[in-house]
TORTOR-827179 format. One record per residue (C-alpha): x, z, y; residue number from 1; residue in three letters. Coordinates in Angstrom, 2 decimals. Layout:
N
@c1 X, c3 Z, c2 Y, tiza NUM, zator ALA
...
This chain:
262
@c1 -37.98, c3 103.80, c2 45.48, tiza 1, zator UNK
@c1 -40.99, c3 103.07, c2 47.52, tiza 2, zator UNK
@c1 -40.44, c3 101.27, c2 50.65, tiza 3, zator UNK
@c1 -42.43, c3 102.42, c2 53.67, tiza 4, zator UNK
@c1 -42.56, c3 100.86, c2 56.93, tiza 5, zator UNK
@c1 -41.04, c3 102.32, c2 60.15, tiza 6, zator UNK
@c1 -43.67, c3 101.03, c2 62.06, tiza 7, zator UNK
@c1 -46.63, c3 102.82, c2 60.89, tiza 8, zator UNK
@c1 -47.98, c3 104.99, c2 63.53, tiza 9, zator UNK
@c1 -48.54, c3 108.29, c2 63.05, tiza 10, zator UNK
@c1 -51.96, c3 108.81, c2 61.20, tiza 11, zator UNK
@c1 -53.71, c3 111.61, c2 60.28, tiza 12, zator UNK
@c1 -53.56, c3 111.75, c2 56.59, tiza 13, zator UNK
@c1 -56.92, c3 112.99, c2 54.57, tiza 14, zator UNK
@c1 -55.30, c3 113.07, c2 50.88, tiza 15, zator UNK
@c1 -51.52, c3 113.09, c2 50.45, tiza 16, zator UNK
@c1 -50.04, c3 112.26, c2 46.91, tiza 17, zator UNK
@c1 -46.85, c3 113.45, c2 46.01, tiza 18, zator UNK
@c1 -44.45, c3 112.25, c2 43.17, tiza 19, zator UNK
@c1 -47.74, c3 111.76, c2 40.98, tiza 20, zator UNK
@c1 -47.56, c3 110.43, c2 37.49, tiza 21, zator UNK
@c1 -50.41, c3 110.01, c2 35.22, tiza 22, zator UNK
@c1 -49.39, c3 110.14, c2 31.25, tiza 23, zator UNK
@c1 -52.01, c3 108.66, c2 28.47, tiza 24, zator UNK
@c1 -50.68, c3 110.14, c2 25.59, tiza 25, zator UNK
@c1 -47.52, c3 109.50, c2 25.63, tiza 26, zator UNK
@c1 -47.74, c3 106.42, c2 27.79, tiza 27, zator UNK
@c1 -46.46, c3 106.72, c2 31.36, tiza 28, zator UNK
@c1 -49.16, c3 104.70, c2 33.64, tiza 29, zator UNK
@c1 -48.19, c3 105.82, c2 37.14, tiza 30, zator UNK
@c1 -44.21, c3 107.10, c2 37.47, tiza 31, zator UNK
@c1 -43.85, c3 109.32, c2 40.43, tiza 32, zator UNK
@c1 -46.03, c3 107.66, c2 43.61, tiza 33, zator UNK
@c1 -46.17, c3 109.31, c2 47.07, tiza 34, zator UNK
@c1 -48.39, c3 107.66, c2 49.33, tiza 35, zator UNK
@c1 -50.39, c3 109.16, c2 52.26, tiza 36, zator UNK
@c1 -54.18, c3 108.14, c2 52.66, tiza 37, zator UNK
@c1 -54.58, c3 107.97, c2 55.89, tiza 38, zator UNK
@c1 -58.36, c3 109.44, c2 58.06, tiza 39, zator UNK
@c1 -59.62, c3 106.23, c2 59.93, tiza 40, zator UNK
@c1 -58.50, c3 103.53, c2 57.68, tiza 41, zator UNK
@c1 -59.31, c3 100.84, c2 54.81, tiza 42, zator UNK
@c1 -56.08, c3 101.37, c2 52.39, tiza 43, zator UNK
@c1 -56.07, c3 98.24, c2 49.66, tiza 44, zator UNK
@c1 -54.33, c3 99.28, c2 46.94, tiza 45, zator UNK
@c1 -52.95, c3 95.34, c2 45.65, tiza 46, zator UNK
@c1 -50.86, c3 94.29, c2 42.39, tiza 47, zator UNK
@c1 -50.68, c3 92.50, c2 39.22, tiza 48, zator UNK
@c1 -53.02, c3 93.30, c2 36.29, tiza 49, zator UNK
@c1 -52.15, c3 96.91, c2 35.07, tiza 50, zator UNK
@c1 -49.83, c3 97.60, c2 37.03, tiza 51, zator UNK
@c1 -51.63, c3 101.19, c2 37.82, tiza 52, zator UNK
@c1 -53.68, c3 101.01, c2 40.79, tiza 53, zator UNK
@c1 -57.06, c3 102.12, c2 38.77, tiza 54, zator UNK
@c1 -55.50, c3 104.70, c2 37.25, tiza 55, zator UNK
@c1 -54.06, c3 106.04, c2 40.70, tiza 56, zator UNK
@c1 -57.42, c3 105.61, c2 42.14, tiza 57, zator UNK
@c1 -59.47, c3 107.43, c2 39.38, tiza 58, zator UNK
@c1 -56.47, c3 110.06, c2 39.92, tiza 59, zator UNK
@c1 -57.79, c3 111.09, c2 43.62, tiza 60, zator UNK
@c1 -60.99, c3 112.28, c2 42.74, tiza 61, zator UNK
@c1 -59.75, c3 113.64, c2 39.05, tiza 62, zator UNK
@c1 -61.91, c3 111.00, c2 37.18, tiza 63, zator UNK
@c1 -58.75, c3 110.35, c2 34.54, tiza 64, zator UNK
@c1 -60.38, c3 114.43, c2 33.56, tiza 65, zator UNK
@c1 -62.98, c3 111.97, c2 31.71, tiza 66, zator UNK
@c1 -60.23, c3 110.76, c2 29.78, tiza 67, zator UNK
@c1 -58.71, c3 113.01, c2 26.65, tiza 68, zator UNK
@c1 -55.34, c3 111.69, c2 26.40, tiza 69, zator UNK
@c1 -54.61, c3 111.92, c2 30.15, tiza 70, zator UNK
@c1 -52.16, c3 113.96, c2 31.86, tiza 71, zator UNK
@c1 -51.38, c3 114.00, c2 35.77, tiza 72, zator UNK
@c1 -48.11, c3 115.45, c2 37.00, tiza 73, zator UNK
@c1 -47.76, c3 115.85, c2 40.63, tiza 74, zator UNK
@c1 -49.40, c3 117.21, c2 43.78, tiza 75, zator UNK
@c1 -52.44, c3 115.60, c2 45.42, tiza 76, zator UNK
@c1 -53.88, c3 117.20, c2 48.54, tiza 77, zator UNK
@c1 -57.20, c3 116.49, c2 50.61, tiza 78, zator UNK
@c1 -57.02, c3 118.21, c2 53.37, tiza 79, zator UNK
@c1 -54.00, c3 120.11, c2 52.43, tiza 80, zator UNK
@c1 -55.79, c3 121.46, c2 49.66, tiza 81, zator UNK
@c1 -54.61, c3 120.65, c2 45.71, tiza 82, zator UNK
@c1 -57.40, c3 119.15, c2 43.93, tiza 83, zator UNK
@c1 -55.50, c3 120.02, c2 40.32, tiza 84, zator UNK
@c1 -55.23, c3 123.75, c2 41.45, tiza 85, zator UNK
@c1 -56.91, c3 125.69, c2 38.57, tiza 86, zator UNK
@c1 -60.29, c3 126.92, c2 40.30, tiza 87, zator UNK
@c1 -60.97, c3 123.58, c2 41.68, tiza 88, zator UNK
@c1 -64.79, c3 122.82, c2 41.25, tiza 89, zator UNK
@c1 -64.47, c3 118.97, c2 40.24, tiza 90, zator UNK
@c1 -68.20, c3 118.34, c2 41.00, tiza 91, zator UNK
@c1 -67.72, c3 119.12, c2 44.63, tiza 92, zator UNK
@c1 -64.69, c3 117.35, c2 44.82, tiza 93, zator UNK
@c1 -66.74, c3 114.27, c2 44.15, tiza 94, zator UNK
@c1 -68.96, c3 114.68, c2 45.91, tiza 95, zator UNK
@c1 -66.68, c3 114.82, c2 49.14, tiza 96, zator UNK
@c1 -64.45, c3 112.09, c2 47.22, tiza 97, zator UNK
@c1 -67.23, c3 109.60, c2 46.10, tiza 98, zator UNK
@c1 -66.16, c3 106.48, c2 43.66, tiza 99, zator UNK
@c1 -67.84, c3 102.80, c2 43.56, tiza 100, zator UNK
@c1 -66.92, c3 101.20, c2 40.01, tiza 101, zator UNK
@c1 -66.23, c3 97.75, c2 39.20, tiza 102, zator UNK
@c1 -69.20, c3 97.18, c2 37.78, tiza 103, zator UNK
@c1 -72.55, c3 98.03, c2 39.77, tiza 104, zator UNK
@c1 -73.63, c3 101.30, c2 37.55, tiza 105, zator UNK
@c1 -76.85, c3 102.37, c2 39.09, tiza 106, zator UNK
@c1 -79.60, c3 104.88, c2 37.35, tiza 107, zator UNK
@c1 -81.71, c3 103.90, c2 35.35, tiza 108, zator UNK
@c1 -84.71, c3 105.61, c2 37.97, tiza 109, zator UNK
@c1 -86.00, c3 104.17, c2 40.84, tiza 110, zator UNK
@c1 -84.38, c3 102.81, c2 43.88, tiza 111, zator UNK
@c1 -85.30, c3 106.31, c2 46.14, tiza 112, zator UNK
@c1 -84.24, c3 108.53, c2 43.16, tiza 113, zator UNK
@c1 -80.76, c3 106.94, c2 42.63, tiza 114, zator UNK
@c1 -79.78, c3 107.92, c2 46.15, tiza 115, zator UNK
@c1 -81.75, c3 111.65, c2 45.88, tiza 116, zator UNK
@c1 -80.20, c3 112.77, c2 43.00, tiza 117, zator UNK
@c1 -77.11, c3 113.64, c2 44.57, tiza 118, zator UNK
@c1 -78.72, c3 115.42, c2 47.68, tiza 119, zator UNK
@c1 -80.91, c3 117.51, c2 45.11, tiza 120, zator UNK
@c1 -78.18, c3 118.39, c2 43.05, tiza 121, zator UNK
@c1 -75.84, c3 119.77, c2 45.39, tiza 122, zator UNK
@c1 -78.59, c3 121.36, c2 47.88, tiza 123, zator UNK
@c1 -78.59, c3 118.86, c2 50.81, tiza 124, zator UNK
@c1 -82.31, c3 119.01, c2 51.29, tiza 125, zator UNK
@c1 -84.57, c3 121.86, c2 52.28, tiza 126, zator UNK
@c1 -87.74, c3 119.73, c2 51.58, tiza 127, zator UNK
@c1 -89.01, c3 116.08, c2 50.49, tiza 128, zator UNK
@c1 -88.76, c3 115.15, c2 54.35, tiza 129, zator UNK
@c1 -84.96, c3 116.06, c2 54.19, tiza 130, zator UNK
@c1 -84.53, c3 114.29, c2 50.85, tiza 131, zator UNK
@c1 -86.67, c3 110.85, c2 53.09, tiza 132, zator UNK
@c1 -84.37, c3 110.80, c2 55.78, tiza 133, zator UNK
@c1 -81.29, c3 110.96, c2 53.77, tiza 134, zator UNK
@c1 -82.32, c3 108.50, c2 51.50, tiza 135, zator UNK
@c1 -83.59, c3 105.85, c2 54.31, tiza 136, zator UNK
@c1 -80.25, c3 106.92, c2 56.64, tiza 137, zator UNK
@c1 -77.89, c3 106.66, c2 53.33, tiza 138, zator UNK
@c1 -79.70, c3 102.91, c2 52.28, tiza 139, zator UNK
@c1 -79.58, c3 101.89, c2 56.52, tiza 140, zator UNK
@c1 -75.67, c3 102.45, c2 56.22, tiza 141, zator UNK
@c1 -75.30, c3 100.27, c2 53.13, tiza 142, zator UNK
@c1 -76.91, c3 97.69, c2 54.60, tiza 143, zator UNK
@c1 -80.20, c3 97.83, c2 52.20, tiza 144, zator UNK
@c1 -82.94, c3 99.42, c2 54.13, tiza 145, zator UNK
@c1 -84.18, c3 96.53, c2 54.94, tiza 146, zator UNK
@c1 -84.18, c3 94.77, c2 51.47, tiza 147, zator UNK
@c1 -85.51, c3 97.60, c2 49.53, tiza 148, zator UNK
@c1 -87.62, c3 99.98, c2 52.04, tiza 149, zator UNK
@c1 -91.09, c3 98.45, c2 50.63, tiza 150, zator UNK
@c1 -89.97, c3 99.38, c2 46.70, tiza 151, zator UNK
@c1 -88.35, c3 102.36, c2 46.38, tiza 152, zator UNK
@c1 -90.13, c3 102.95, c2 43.80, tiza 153, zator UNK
@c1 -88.48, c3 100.20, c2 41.63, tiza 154, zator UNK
@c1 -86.35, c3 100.49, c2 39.44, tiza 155, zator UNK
@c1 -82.52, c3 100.05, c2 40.52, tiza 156, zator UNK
@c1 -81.58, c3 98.20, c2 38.29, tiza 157, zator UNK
@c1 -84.12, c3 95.54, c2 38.85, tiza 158, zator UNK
@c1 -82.06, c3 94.84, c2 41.65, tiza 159, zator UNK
@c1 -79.41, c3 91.49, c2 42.15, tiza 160, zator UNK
@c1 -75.98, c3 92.47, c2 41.34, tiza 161, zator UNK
@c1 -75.13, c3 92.61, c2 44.73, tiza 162, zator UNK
@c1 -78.13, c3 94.88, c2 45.89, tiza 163, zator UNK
@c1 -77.16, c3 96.97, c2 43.13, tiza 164, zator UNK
@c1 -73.40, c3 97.39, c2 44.11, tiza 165, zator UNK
@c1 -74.87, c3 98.44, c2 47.70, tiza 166, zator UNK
@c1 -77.40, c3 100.74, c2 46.00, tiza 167, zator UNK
@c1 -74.35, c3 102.61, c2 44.58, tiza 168, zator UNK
@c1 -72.42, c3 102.86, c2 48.01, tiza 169, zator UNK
@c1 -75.59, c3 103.80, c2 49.29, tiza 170, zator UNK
@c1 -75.81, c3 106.57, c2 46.04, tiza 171, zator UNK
@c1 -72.15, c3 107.69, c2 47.30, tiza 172, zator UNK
@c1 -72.48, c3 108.11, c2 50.94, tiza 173, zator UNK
@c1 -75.80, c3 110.03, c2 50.40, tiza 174, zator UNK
@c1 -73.77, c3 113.39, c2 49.81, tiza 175, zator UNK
@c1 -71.80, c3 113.07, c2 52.77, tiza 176, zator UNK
@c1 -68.37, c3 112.13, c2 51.23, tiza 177, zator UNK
@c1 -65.16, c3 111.87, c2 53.66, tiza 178, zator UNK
@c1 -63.58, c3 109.77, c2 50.88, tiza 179, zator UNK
@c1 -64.41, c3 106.82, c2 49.21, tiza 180, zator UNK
@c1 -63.12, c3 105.15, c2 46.74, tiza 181, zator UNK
@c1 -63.75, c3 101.49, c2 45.67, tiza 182, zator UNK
@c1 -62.36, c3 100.11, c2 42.03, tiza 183, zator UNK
@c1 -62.72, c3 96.27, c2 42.49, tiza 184, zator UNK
@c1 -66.20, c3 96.61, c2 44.00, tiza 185, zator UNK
@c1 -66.56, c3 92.97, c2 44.41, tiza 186, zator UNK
@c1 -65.23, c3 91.40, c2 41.24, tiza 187, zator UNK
@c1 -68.38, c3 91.46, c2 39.33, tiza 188, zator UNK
@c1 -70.14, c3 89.78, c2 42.66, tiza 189, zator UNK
@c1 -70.65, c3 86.39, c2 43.77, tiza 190, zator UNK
@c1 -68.99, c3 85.22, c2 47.08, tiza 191, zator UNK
@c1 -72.28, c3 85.62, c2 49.10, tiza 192, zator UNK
@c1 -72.81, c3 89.22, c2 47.66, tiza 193, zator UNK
@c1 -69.08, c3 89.97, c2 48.36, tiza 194, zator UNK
@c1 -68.81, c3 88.92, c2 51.58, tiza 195, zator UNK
@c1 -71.73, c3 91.43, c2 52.65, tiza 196, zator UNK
@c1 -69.70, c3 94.12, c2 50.77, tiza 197, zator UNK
@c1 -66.90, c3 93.55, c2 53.09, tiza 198, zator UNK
@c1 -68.98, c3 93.55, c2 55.96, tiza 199, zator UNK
@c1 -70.52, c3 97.05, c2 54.90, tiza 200, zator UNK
@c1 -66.80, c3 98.06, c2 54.43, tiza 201, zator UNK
@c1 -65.97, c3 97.52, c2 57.68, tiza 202, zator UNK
@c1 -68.74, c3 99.35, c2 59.08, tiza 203, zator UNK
@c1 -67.70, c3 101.75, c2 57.01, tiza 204, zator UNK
@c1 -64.40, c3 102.34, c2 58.15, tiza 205, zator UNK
@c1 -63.79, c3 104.78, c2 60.55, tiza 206, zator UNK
@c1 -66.59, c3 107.16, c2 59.57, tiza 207, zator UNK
@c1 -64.52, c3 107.69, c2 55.86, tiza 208, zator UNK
@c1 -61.45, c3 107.22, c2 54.47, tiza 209, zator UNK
@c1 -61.64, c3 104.20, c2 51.93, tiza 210, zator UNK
@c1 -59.77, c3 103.09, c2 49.02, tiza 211, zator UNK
@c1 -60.27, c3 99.70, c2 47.68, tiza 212, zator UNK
@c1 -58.52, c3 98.59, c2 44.91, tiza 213, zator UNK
@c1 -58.92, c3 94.67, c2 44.68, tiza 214, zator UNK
@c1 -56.83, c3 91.97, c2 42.67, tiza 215, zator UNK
@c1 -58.02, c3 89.53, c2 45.88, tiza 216, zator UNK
@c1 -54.71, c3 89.61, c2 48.24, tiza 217, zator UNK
@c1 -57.50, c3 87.77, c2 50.57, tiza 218, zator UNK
@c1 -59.83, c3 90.22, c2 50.24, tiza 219, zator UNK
@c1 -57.02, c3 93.14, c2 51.08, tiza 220, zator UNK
@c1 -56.30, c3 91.11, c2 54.09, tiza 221, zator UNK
@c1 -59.69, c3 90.60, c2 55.47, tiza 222, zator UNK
@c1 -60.89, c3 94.62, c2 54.57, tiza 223, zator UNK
@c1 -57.86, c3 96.64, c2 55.31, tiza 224, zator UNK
@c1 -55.71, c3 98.33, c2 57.40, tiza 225, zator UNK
@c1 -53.19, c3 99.90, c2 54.94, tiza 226, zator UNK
@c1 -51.87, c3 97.87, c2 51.81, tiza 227, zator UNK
@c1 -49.88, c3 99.64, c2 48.98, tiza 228, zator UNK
@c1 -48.45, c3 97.24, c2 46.68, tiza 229, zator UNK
@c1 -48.32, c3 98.52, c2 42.71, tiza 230, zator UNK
@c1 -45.94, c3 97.19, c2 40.42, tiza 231, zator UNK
@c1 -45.33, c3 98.21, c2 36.54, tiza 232, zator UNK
@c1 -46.65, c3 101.97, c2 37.62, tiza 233, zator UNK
@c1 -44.75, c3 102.24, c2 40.77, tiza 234, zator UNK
@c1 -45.72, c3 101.41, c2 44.72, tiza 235, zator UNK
@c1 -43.36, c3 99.29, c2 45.55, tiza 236, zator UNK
@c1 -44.44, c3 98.78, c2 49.32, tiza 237, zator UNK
@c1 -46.52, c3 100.22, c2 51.82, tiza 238, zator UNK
@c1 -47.25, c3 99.57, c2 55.09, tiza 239, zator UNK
@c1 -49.33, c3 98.20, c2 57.80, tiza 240, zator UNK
@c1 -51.85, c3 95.11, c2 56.03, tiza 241, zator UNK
@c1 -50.81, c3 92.67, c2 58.52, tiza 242, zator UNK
@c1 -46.66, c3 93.76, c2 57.64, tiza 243, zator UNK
@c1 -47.33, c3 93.39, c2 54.05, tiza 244, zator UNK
@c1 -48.53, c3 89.80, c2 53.98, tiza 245, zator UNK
@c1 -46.51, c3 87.82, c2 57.07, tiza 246, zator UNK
@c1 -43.16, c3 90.43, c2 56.69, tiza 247, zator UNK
@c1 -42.67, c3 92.13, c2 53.30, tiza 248, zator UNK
@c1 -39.43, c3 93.87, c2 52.94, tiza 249, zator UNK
@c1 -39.24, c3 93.69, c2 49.11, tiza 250, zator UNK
@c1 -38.78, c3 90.89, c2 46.93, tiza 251, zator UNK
@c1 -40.89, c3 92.07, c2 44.56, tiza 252, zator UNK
@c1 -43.60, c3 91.88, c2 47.28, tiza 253, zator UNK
@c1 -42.70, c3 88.61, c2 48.52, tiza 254, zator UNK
@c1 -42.71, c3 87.38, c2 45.16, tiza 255, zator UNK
@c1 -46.30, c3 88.49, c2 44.66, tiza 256, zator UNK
@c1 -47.62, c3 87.82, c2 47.78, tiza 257, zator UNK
@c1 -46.30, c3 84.19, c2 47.39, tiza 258, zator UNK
@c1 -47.75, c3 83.26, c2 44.22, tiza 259, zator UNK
@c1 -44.73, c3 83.75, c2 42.19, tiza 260, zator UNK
@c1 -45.98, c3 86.08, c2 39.52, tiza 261, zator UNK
@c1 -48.90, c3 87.90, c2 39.23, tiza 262, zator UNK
């Protein structure tokens, strides 16, 4: 039983998961979670080591396809629309439902090609002066234009790993998402890097609907409006960010939130 609190104002929701479990094998990872995404908001999705909220994640833009042995049960809707429907095309779902790993993964190509790619691919450019100003817009947005605008012809992944992790939010917003989602962008990062992370995340918000998973409670609390807190495969909680660190209804979130476990 997830608890949800009363207080959450009506939001307009851009995915909605219902009663969503994710199987590996025979292995039950995620056991039934509903949870609305809302439009305008930073949702941090917080909880103990494997406790699920990767696997949910990589569930909203059907990245657990990657994976043999796993099985999804359940609805999820963007836009009132069922991603799992058969028919789906699962390249344009991410592009509209981008994904920021843990680990900074750029290209191996240059700086300008890692964000062009995905323009070229899915048609976004008419001609190498359409491809210029989405790459320069998509870098200005991740804070990198700046940094980078006199080597785009260097490699990415000559870049620090904080440059890098930009680079790849850069790659993601550069097809025009409305979703994105964040697996522990930060963790590989040191505090410096991360805190410009956050600050790109909050610029951010509004324009997209973004997931961050983090294992940082402090991080949660500084980058999000929404906090759904996973335990053993379930959401235990959800509410309001500020709710779910000064007022948590459940133990189990009290617990965790305290220091207790975790």
């Amino acid at each position: 039983m997830t608890v949800i609190h009363d207080n959450l104002e009506a939001t307009e929701a851009k995915m909605c998961a219902r009663d969503v479990s994710v199987y590996y094998g025979d292995k039950l990872a995620i056991d039934s979670v509903s949870i609305d995404i809302p439009q305008k908001y930073v949702t941090a999705f917080i909880g103990p080591s494997g406790c699920g909220k990767s696997t949910f994640l990589r569930s909203l833009n059907r990245m657990n396809d990657t994976i043999a042995s796993a099985r999804v049960e359940g609805t999820i809707e963007l836009d009132g629309e069922d991603i799992y429907k058969s028919g789906m095309d699962v390249v344009q779902l991410r592009a509209r439902v981008g994904m920021v790993f843990q680990k900074p993964n750029p290209f191996p190509k240059s700086i300008y090609d890692n964000i062009a790619y995905g323009p070229k691919i899915h048609g976004f450019a008419e001609d190498k002066d359409d491809l210029d100003a989405i790459v320069e817009r998509s870098l200005v947005r991740a804070g990198l234009w700046n940094e980078v605008k006199d080597r785009l012809s260097d490699s990415g992944t000559a870049l620090s790993g904080g440059q890098q992790q930009r680079l790849c939010i850069a790659r993601a917003i550069a097809v025009d998402p409305e979703v994105i989602l964040m697996d522990e962008p930060c963790s590989a990062l040191d505090p410096i890097a991360t805190a410009k992370i956050e600050e790109l995340i909050d610029d951010l918000a509004g324009r997209y609907a973004i997931v961050i998973v983090t294992h940082s409670m402090q991080q949660a609390a500084r980058v999000s409006q929404r906090t759904a807190f996973f335990h053993l495969g379930k959401v235990v909680e959800y509410g309001r960010t500020s709710d779910i660190f000064t007022n948590p209804l459940e133990e189990r979130t009290k617990d965790y939130i305290t220091g207790r476990y975790g």
